[in-house]
Backbone atoms as SQL, in Angstrom:
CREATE TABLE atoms (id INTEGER PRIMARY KEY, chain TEXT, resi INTEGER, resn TEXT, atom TEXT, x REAL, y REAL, z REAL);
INSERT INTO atoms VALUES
  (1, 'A', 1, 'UNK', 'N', 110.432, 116.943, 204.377),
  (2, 'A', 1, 'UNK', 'CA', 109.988, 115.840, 203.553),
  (3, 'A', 1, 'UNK', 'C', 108.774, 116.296, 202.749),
  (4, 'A', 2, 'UNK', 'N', 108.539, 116.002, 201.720),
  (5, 'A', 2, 'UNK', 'CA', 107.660, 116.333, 200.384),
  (6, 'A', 2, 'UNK', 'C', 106.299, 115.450, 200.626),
  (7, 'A', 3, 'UNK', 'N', 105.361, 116.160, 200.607),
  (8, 'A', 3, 'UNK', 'CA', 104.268, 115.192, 200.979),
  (9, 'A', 3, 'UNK', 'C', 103.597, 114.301, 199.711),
  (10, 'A', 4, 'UNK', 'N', 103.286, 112.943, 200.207),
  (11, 'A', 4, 'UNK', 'CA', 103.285, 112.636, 199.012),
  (12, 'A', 4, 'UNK', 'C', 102.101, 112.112, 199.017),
  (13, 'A', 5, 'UNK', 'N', 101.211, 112.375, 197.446),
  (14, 'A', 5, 'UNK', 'CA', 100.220, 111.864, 197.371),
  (15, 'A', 5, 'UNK', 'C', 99.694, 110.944, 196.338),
  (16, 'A', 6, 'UNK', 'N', 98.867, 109.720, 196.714),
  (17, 'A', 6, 'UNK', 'CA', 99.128, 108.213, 195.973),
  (18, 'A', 6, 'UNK', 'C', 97.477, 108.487, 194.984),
  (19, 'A', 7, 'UNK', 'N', 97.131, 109.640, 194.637),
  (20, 'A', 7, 'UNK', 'CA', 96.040, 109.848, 194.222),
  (21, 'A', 7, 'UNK', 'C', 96.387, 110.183, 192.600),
  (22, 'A', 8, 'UNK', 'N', 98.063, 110.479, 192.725),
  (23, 'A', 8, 'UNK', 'CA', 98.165, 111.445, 191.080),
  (24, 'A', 8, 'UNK', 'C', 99.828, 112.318, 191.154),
  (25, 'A', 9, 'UNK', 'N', 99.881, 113.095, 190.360),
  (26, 'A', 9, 'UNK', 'CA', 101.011, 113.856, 190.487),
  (27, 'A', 9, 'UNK', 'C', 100.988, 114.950, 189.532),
  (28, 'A', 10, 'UNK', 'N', 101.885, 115.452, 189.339),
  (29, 'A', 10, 'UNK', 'CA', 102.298, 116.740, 188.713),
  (30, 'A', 10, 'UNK', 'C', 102.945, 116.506, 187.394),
  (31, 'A', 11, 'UNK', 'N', 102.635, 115.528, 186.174),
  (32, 'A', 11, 'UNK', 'CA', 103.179, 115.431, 185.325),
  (33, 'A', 11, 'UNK', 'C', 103.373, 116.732, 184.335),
  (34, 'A', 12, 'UNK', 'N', 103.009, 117.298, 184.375),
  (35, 'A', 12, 'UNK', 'CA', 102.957, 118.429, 183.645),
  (36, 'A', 12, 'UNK', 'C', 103.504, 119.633, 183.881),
  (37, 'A', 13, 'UNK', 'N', 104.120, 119.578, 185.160),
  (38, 'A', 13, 'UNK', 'CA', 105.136, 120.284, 186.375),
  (39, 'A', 13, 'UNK', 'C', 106.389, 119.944, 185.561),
  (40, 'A', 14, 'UNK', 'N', 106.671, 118.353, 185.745),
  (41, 'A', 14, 'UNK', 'CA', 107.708, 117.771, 185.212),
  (42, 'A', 14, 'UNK', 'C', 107.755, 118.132, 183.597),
  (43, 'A', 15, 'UNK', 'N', 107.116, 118.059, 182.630),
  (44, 'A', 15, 'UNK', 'CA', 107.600, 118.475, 181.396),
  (45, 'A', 15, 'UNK', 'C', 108.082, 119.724, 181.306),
  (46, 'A', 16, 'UNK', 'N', 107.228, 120.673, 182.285),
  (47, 'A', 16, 'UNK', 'CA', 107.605, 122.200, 181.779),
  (48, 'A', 16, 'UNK', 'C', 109.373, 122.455, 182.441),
  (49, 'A', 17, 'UNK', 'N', 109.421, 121.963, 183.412),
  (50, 'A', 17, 'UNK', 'CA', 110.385, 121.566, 184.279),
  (51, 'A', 17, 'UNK', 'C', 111.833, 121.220, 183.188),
  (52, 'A', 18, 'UNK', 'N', 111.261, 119.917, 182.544),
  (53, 'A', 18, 'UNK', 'CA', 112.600, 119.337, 181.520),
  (54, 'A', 18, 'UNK', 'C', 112.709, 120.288, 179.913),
  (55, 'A', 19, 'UNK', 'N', 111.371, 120.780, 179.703),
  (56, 'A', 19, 'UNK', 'CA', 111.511, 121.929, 178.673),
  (57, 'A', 19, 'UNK', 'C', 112.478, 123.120, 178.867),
  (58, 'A', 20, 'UNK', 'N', 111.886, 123.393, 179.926),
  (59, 'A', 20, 'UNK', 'CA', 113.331, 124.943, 180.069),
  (60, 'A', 20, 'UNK', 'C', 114.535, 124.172, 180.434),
  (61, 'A', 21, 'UNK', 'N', 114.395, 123.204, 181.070),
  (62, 'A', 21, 'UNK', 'CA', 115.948, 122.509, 181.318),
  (63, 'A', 21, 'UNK', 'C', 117.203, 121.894, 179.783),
  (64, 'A', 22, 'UNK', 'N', 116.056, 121.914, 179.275),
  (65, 'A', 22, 'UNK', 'CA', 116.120, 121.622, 177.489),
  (66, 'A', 22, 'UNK', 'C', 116.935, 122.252, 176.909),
  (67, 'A', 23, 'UNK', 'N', 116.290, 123.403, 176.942),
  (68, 'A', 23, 'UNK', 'CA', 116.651, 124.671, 176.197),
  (69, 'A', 23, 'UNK', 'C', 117.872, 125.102, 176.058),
  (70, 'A', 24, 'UNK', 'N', 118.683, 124.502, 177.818),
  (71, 'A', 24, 'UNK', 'CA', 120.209, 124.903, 177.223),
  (72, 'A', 24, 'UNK', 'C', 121.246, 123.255, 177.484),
  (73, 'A', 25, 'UNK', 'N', 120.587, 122.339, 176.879),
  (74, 'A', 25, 'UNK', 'CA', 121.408, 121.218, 176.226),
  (75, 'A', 25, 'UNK', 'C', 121.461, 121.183, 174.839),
  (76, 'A', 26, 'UNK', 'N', 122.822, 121.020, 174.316),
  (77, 'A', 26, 'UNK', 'CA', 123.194, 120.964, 173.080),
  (78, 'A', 26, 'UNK', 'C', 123.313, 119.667, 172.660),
  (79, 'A', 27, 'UNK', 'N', 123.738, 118.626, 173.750),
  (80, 'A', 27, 'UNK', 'CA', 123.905, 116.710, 173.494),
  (81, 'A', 27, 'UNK', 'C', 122.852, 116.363, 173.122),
  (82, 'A', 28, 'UNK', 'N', 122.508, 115.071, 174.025),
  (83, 'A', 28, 'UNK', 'CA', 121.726, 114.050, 173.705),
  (84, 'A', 28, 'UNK', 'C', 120.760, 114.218, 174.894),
  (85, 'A', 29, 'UNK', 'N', 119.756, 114.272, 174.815),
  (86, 'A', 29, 'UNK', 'CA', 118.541, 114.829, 176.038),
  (87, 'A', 29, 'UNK', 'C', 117.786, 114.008, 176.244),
  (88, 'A', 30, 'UNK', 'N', 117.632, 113.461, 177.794),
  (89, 'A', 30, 'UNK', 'CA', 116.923, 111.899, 178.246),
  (90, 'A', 30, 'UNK', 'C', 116.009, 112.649, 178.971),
  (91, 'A', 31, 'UNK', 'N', 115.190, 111.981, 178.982),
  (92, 'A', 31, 'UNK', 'CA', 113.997, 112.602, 180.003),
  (93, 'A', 31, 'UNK', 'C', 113.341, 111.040, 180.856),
  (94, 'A', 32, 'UNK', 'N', 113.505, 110.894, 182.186),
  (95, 'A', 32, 'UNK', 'CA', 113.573, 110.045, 183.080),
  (96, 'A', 32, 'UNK', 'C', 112.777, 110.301, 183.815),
  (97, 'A', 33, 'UNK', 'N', 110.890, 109.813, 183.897),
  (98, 'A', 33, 'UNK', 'CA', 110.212, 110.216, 184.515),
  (99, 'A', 33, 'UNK', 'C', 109.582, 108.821, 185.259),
  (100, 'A', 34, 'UNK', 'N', 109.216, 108.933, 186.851),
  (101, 'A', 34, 'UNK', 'CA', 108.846, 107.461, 187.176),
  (102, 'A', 34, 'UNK', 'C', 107.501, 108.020, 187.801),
  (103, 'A', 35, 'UNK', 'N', 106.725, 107.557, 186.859),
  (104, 'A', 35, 'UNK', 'CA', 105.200, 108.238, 187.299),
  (105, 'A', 35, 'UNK', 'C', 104.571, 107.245, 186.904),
  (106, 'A', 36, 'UNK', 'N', 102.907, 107.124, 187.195),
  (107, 'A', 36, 'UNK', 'CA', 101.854, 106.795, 186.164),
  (108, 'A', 36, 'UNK', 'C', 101.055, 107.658, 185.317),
  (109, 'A', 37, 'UNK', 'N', 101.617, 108.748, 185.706),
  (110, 'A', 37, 'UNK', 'CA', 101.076, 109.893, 184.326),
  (111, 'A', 37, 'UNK', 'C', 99.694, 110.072, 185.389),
  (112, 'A', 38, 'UNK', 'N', 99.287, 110.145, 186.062),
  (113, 'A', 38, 'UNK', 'CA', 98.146, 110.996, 186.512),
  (114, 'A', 38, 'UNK', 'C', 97.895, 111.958, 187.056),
  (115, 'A', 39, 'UNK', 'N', 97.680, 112.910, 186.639),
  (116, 'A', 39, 'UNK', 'CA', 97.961, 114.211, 187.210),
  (117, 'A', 39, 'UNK', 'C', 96.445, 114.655, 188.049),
  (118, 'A', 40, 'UNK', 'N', 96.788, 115.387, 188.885),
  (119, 'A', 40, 'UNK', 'CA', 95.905, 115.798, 190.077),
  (120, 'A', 40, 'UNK', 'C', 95.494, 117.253, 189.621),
  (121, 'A', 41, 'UNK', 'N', 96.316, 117.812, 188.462),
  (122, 'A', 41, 'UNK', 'CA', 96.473, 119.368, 188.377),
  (123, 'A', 41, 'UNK', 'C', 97.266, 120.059, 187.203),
  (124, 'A', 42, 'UNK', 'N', 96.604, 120.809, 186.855),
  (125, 'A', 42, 'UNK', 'CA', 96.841, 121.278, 185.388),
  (126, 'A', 42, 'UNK', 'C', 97.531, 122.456, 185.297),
  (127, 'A', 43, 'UNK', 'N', 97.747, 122.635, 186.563),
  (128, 'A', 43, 'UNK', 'CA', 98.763, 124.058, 186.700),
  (129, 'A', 43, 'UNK', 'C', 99.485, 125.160, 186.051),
  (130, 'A', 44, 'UNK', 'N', 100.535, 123.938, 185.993),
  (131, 'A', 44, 'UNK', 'CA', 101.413, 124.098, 184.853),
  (132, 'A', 44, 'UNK', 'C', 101.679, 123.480, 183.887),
  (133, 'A', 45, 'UNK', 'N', 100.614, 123.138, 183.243),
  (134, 'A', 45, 'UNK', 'CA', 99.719, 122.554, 181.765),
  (135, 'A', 45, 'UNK', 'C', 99.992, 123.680, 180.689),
  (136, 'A', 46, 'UNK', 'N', 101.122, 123.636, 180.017),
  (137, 'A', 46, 'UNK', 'CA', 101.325, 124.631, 179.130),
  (138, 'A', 46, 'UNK', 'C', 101.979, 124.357, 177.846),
  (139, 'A', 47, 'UNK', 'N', 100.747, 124.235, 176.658),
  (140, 'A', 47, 'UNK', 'CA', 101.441, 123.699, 175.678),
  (141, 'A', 47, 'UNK', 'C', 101.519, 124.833, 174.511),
  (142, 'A', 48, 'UNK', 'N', 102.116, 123.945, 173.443),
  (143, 'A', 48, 'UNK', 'CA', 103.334, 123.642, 173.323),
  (144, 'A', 48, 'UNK', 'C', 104.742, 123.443, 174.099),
  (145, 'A', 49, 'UNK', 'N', 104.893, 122.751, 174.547),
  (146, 'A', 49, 'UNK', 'CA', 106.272, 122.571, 175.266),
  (147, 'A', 49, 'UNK', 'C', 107.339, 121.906, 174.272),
  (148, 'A', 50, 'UNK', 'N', 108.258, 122.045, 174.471),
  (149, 'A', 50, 'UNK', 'CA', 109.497, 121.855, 173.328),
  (150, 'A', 50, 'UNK', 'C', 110.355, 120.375, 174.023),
  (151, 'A', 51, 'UNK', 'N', 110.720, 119.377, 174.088),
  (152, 'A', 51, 'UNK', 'CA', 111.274, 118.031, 174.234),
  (153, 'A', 51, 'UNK', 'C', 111.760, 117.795, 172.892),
  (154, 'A', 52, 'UNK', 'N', 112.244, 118.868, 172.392),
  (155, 'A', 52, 'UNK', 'CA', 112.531, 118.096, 171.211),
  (156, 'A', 52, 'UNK', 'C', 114.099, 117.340, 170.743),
  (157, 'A', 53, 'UNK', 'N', 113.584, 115.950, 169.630),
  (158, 'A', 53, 'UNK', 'CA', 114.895, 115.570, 170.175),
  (159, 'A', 53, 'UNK', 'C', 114.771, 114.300, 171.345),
  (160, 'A', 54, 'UNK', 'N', 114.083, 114.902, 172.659),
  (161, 'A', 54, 'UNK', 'CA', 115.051, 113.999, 173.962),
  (162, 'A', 54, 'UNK', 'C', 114.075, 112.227, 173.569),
  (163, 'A', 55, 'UNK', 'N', 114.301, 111.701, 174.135),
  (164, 'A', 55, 'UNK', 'CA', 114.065, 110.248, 175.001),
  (165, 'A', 55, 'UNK', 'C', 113.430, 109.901, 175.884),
  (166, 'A', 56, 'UNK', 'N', 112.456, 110.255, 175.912),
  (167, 'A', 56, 'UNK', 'CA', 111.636, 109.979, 177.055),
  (168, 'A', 56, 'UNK', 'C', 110.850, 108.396, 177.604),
  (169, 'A', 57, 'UNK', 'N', 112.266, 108.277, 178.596),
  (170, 'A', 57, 'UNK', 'CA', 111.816, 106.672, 179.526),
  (171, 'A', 57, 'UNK', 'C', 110.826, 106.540, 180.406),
  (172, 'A', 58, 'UNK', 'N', 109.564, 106.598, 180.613),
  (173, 'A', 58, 'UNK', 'CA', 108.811, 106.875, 181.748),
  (174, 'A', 58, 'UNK', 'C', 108.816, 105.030, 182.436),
  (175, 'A', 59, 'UNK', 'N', 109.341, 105.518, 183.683),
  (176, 'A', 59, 'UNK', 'CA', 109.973, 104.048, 184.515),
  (177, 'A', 59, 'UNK', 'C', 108.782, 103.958, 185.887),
  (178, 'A', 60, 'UNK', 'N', 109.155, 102.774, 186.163),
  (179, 'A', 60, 'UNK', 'CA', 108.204, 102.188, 187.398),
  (180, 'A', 60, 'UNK', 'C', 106.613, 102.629, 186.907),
  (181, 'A', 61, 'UNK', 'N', 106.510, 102.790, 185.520),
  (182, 'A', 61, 'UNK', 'CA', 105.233, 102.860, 185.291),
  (183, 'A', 61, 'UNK', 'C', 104.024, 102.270, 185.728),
  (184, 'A', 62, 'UNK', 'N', 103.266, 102.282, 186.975),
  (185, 'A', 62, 'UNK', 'CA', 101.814, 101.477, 187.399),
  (186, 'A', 62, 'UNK', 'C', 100.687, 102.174, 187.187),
  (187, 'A', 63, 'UNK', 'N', 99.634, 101.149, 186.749),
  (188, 'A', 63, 'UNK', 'CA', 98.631, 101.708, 186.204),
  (189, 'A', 63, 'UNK', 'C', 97.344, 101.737, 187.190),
  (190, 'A', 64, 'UNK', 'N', 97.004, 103.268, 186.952),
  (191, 'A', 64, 'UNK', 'CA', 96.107, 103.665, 188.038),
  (192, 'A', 64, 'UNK', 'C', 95.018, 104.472, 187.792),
  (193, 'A', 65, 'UNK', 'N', 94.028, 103.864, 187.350),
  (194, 'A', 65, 'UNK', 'CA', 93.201, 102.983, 188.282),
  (195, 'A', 65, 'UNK', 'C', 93.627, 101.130, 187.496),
  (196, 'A', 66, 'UNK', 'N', 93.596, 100.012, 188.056),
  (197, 'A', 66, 'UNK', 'CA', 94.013, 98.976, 187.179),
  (198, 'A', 66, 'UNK', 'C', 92.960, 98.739, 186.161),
  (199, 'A', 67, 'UNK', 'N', 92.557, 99.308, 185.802),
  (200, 'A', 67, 'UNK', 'CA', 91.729, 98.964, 184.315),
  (201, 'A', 67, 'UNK', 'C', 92.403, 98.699, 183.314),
  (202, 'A', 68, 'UNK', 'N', 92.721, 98.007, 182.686),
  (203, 'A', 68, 'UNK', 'CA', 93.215, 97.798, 181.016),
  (204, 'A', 68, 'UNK', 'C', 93.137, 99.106, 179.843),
  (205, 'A', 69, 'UNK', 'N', 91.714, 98.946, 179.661),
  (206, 'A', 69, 'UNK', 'CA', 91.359, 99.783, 179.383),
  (207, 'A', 69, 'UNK', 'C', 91.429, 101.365, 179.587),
  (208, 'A', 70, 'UNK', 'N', 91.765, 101.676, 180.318),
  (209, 'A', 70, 'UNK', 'CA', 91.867, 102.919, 180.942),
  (210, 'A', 70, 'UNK', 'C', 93.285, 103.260, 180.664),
  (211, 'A', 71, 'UNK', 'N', 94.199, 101.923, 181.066),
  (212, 'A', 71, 'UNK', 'CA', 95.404, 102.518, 181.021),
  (213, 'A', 71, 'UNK', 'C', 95.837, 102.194, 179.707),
  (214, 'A', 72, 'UNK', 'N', 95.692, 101.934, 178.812),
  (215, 'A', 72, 'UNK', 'CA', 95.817, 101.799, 177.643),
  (216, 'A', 72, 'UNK', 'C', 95.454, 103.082, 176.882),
  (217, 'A', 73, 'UNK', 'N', 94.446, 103.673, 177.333),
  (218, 'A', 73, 'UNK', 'CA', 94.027, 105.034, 176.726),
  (219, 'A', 73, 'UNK', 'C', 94.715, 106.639, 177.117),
  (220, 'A', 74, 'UNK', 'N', 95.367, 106.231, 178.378),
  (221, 'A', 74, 'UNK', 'CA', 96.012, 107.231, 179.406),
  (222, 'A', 74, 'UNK', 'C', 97.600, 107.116, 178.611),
  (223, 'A', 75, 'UNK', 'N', 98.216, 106.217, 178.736),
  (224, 'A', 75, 'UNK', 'CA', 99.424, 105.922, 177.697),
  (225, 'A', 75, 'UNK', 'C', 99.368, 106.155, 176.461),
  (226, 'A', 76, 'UNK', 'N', 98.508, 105.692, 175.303),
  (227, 'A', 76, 'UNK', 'CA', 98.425, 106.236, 173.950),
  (228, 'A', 76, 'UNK', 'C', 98.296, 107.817, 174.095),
  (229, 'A', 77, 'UNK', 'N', 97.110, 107.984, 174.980),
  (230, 'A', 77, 'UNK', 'CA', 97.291, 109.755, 174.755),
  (231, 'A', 77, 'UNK', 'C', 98.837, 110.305, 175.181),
  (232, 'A', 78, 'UNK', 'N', 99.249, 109.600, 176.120),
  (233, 'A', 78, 'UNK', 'CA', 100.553, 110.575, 176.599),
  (234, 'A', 78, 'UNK', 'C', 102.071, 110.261, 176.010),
  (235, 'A', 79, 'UNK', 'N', 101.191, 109.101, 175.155),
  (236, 'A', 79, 'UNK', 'CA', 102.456, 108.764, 174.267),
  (237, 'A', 79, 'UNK', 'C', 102.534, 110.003, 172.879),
  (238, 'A', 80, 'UNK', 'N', 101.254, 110.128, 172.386),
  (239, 'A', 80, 'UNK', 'CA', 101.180, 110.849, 171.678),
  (240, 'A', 80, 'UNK', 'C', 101.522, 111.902, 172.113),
  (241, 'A', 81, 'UNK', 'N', 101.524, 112.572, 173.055),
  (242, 'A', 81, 'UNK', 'CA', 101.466, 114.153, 173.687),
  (243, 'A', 81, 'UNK', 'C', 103.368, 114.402, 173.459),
  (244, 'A', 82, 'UNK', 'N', 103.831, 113.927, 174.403),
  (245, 'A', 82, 'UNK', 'CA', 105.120, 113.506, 174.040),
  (246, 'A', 82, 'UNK', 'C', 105.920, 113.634, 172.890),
  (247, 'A', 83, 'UNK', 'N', 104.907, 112.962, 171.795),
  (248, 'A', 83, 'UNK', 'CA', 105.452, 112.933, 170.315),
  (249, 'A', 83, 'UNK', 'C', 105.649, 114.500, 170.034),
  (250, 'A', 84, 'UNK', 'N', 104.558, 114.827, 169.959),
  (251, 'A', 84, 'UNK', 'CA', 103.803, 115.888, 169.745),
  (252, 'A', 84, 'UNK', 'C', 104.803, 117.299, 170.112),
  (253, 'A', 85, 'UNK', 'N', 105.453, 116.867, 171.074),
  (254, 'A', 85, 'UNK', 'CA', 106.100, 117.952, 171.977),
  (255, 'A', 85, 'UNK', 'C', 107.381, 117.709, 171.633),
  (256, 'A', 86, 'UNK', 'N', 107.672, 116.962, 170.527),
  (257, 'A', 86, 'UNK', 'CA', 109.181, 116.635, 169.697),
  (258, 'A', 86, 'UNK', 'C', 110.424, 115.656, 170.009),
  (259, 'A', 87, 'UNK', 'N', 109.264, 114.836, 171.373),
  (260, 'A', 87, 'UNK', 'CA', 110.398, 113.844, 171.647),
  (261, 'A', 87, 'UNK', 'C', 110.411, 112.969, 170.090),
  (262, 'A', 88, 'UNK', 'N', 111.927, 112.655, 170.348),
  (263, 'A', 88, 'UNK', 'CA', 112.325, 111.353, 169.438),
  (264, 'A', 88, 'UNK', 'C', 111.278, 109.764, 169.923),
  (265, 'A', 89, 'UNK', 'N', 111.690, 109.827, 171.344),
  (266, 'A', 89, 'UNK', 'CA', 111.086, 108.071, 171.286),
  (267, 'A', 89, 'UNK', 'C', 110.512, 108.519, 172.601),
  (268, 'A', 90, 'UNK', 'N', 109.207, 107.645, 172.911),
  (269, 'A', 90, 'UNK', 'CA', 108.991, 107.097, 174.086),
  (270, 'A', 90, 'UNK', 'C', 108.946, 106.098, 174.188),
  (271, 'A', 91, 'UNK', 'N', 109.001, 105.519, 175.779),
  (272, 'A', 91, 'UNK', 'CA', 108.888, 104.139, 176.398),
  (273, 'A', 91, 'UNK', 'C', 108.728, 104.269, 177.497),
  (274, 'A', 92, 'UNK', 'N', 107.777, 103.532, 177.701),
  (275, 'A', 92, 'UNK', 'CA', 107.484, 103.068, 179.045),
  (276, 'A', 92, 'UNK', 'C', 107.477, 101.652, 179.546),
  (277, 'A', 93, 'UNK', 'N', 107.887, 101.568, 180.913),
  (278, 'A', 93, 'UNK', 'CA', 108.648, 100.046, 181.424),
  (279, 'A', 93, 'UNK', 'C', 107.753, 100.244, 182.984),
  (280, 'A', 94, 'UNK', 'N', 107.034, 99.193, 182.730),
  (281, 'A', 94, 'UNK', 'CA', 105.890, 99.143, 184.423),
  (282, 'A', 94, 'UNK', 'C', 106.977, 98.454, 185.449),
  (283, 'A', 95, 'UNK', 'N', 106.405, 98.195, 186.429),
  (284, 'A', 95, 'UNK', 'CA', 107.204, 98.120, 187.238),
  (285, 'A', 95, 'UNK', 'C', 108.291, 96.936, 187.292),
  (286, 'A', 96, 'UNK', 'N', 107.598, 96.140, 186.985),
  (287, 'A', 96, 'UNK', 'CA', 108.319, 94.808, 186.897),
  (288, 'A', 96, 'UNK', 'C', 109.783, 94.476, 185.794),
  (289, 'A', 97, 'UNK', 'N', 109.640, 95.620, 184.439),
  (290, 'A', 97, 'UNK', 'CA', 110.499, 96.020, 183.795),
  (291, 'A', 97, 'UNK', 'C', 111.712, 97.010, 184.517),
  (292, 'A', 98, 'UNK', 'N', 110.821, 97.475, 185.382),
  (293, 'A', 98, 'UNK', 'CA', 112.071, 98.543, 185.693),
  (294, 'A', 98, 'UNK', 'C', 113.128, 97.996, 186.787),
  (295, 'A', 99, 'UNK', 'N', 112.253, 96.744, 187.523),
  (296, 'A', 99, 'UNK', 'CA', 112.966, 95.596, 188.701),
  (297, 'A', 99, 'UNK', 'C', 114.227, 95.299, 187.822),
  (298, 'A', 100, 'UNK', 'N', 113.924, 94.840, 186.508),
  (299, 'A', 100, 'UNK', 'CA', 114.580, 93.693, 186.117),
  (300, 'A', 100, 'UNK', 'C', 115.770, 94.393, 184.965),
  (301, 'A', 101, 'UNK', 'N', 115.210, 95.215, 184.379),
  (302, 'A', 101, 'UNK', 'CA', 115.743, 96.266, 183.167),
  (303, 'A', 101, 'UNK', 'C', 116.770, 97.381, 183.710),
  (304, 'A', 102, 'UNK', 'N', 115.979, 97.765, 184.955),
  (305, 'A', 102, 'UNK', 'CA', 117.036, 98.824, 185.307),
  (306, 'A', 102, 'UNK', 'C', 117.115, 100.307, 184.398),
  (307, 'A', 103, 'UNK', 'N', 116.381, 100.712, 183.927),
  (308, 'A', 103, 'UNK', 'CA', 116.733, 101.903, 182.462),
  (309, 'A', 103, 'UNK', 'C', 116.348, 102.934, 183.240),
  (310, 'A', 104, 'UNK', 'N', 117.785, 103.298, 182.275),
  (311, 'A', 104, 'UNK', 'CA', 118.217, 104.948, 183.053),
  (312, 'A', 104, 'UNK', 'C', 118.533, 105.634, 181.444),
  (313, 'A', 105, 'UNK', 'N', 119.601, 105.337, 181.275),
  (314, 'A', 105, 'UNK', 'CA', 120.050, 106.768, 180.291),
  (315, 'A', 105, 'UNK', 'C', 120.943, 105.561, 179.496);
């Protein structure tokens, strides 16, 4: 079992992750991430990364720390980052969207 920690995550694990996974789709490319985007670690923080093209749904989105503010600034940046990295669209659906919405692909 994967230990899990409620402090943050590896978002940046996950892009480099769906970038090379990228690389050999020729369709339509979804990118399905259920995080709050806080990363603990910059690891594998390596940009330019290529998404280009995909869809990126970031689901069960909760905001952490609950500030407004905060998470409002944590999302615009990673909305932009995203862009940036050639997705077509983002969206994000907090939790209560993802109860009710269900979005996958």
């Amino acid at each position: 079992m994967n230990p899990y920690d409620n402090t943050g995550a590896d978002p940046w694990g996950c892009l480099d992750s769906a970038a090379t996974h990228f690389t050999h789709v020729a369709g339509e490319k979804i990118l399905l991430i259920a995080s709050p985007l806080v990363s603990t670690t910059t690891v594998q923080r390596i940009a330019p990364l290529s998404l280009s093209g995909a869809r990126v749904n970031v689901i069960w989105h909760a905001c952490i720390p609950a500030v407004a503010s905060v998470c409002a600034t944590n999302d615009a940046t990673w909305h932009q980052l995203l862009l940036s990295f050639g997705a077509r669209t983002v969206t994000f659906f907090d939790v209560a969207q993802s109860e009710v919405e269900k979005p996958t692909f």
